[in-house]
N, C-alpha and C positions, 0 to 999 in steps of 0.2 A: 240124553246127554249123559256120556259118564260121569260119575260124583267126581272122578277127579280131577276133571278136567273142570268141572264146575268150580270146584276149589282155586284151584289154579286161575282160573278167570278170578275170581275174588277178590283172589289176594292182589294180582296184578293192579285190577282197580284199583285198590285202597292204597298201592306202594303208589300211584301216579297220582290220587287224590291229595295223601300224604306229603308226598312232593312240590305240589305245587301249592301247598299251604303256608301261609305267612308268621309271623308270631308278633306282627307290627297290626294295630289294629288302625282301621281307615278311617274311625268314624269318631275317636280321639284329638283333640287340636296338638300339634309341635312346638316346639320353641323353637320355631327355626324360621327368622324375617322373614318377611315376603317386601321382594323389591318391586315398584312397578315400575315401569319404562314407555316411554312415549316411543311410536316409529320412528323409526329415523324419516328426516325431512330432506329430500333430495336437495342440492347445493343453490343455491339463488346468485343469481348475478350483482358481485359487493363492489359496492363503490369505495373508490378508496377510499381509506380512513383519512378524515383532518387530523390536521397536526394541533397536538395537545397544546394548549395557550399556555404559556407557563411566564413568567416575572426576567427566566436567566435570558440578559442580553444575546447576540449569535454574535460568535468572534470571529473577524475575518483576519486567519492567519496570515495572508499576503500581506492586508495592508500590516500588519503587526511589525512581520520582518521587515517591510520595505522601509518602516518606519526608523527599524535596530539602523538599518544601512545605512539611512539617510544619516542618521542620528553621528552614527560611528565614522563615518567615510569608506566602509568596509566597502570601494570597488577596483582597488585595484592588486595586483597577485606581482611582486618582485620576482628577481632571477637571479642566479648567480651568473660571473662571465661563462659565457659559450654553453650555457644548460638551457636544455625545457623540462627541469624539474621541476612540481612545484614541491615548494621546500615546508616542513611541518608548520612551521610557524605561521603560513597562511590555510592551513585547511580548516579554521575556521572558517577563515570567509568564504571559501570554498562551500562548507557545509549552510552558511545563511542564505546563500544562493540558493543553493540546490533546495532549500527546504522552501523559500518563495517557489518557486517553479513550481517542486510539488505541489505547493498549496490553489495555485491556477494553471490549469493545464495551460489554454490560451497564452499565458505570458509567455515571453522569449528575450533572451540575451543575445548580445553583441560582442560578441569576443576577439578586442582586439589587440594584437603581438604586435611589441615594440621591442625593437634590439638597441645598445647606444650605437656611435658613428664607425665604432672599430668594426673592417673586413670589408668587405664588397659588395655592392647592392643585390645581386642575385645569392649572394650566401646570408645574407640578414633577413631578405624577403623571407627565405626557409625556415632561418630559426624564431622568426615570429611566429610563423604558420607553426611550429612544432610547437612552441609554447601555448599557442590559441588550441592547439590542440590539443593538447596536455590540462588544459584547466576543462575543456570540454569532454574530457573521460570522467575528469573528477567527477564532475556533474553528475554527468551520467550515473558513472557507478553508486551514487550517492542519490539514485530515484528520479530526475530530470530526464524527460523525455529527448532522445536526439533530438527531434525536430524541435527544440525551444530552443536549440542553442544553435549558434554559425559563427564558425572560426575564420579569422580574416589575419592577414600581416600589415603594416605598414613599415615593417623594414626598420630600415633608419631616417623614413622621410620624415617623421612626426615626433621630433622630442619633447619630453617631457620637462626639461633644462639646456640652455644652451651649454655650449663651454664643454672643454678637455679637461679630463681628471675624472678620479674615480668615483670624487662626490659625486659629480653630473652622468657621468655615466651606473651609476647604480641605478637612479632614478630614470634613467630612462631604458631599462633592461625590464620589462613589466606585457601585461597582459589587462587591460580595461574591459570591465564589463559594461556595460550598456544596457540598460534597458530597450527594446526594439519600439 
């Protein structure tokens, strides 16, 4: 073999020996943790969890409200002449309602429209059913499910006051809610 080529192998050696040389030595401890770790354990079939025992009472928001309602007489929604609006001053009660509802799906109201004696029996049937229906958006938009509520009219069959004038007629221009 020629010497120089011999060389030449040499050195190659030594650059690729050199190279793969470390300056970290193996046989020295680190200061670097060691974590150990268990397998992971495939998932097991969990039973649900009981419910934590705890001292706080469970508050039933229905009865709570139905309670405010009873308490207050908050069931009934006035009107002005010839409107189915309902007017600010009852959307509270509006809002106690709709929040019993929320609180039990199952529950449902009876919504029913009362006009006074003024107009004709097919135009009053109307404007009850407008008002019955008018309190049943409130509802609604307010979290009550449709289906808890049903609007109904009674016209001018069902007053709330006998008598002509506009005292007895305020009171009987209204929309009752009912428990179903």
């Amino acid at each position: 073999m020629k010497p120089t080529l011999y060389v030449l192998t040499l050195i190659a050696a030594a650059a690729a020996l050199a190279g793969c040389s470390s300056a970290v030595k193996l046989d020295e401890p680190k200061d670097v943790p060691v974590e150990t770790r268990q397998p992971a354990q495939p998932p097991q079939a969990q039973r649900p969890a009981e419910p934590a025992q705890t001292n706080v009472p469970t508050v039933d928001l229905f009865e709570q409200y139905t309670r405010e309602v009873n308490a207050s007489g908050k069931r009934v929604v006035y009107f002005d002449f010839d409107s189915d609006v309902v007017k600010e001053e009852y959307r509270p009660v509006v809002d106690l309602h709709a929040k019993r509802l929320k609180a039990r799906p199952q529950a449902a109201l009876m919504l029913e429209g009362h006009t006074d004696e003024r107009g004709g029996r097919e135009y009053n049937l109307a404007l009850g059913q407008r008002r019955a229906e008018a309190v049943a958006k409130s509802l609604t938009l307010l979290g009550a499910g449709g289906n808890q509520v049903e609007a109904v009219s009674f016209g001018k069959e069902r007053p709330a006051v006998q008598g002509s004038g506009e005292e007895a007629w305020a009171k009987n221009r209204r929309v009752e809610l009912k428990d179903k």
